[in-house]
C-alpha positions as a Markdown table, in Angstrom:
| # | Residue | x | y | z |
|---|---|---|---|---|
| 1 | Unk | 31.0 | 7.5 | 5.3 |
| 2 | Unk | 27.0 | 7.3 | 6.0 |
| 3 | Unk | 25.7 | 4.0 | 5.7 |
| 4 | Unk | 21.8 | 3.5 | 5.2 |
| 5 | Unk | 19.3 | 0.5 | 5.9 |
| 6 | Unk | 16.7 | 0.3 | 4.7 |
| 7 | Unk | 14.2 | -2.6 | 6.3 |
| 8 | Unk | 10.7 | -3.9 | 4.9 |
| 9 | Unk | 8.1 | -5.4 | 6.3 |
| 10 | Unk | 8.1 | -4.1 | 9.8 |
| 11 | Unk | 4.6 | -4.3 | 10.5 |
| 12 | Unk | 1.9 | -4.4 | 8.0 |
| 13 | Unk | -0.5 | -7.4 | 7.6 |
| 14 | Unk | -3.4 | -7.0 | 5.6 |
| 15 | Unk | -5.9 | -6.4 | 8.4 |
| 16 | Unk | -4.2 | -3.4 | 9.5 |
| 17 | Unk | -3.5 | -2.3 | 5.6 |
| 18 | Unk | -7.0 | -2.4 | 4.9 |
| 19 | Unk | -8.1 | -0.6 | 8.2 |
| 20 | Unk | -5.6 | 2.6 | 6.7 |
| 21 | Unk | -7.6 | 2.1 | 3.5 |
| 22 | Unk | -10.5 | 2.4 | 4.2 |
| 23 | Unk | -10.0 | 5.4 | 7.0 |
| 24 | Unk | -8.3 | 7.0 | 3.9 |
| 25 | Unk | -11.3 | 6.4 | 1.7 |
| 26 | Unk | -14.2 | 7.0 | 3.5 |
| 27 | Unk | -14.9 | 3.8 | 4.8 |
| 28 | Unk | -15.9 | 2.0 | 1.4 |
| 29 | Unk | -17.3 | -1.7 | 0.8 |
| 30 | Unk | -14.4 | -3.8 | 0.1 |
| 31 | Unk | -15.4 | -5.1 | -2.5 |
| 32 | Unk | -15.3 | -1.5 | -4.1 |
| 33 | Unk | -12.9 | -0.8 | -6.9 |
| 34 | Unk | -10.4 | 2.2 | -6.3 |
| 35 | Unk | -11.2 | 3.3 | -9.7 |
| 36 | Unk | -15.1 | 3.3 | -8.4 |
| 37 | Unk | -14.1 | 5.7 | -5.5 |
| 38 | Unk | -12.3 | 8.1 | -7.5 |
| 39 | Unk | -8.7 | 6.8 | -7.3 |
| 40 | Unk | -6.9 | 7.7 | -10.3 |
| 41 | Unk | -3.2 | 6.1 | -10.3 |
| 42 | Unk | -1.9 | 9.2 | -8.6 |
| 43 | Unk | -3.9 | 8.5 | -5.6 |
| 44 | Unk | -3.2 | 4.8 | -6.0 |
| 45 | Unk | 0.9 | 6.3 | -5.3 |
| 46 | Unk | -0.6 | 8.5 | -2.7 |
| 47 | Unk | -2.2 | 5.6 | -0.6 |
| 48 | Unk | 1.1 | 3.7 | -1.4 |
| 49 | Unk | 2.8 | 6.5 | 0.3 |
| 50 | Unk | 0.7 | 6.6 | 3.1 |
| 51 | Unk | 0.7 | 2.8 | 3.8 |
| 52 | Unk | 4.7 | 3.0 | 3.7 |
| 53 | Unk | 4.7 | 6.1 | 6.2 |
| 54 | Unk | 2.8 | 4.0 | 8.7 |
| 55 | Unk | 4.1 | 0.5 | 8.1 |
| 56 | Unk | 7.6 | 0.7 | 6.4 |
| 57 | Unk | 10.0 | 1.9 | 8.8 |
| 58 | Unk | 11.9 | 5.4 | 7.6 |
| 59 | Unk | 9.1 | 5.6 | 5.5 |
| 60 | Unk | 10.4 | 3.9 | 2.9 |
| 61 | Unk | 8.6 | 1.1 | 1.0 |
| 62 | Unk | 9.7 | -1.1 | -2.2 |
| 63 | Unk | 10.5 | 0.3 | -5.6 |
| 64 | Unk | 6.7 | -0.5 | -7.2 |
| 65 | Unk | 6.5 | -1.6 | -11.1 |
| 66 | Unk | 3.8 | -0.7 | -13.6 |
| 67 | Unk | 1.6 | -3.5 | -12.7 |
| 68 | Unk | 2.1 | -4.3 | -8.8 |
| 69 | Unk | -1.0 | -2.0 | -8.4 |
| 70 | Unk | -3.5 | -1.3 | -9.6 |
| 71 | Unk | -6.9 | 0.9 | -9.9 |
| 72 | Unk | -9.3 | -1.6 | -10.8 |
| 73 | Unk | -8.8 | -3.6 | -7.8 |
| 74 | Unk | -11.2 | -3.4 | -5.0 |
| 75 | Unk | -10.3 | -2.2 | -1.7 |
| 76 | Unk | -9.6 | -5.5 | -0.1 |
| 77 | Unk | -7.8 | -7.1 | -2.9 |
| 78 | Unk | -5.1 | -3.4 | -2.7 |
| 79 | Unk | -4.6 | -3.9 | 0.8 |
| 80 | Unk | -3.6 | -7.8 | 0.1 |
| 81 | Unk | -1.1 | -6.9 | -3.0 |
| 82 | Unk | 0.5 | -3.8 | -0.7 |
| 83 | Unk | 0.9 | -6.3 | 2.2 |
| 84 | Unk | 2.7 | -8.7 | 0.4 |
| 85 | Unk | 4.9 | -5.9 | -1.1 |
| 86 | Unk | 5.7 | -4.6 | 2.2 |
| 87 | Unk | 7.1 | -8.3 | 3.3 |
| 88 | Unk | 8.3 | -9.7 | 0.1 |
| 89 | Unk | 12.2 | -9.8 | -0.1 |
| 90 | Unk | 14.2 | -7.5 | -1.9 |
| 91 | Unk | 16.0 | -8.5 | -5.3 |
């Protein structure tokens, strides 16, 4: 029988989540919005992707819900919500 796990949290804190970010974007202000840099909620799962493929080992991050991100936010305030996704606990 195969037996996965899956871990969170490996390596992520918001400095380095916002470096990804912003290399991914251009190098915005951050204090920009995604919404103001084009990112539609399908690139919001996009750079959740990516920041799971480099911080999340397996490349596997949490489940997200409807309202863990969001478009509107700027820059600074995504990397801060996906760090805190990446460490919080799971249940």
């Amino acid at each position: 029988m195969l037996a996965v796990t899956l871990y969170r949290g490996l390596g992520g804190d918001s400095f380095s989540i916002l470096d990804l970010l912003s290399t991914l974007l251009g190098e915005p202000k951050q204090t920009a919005s995604l919404a103001s840099l084009g990112v539609d909620r399908d690139g919001l799962m996009d750079l959740w992707d990516a920041v799971c493929e480099e911080f999340a080992e397996r490349s596997v991050g949490p489940e997200l819900e409807p309202d863990d991100l969001d478009v509107s936010w700027t820059v600074k305030e995504s990397a801060e919500a996906m760090t805190k996704l990446l460490v919080s606990e799971p249940g």
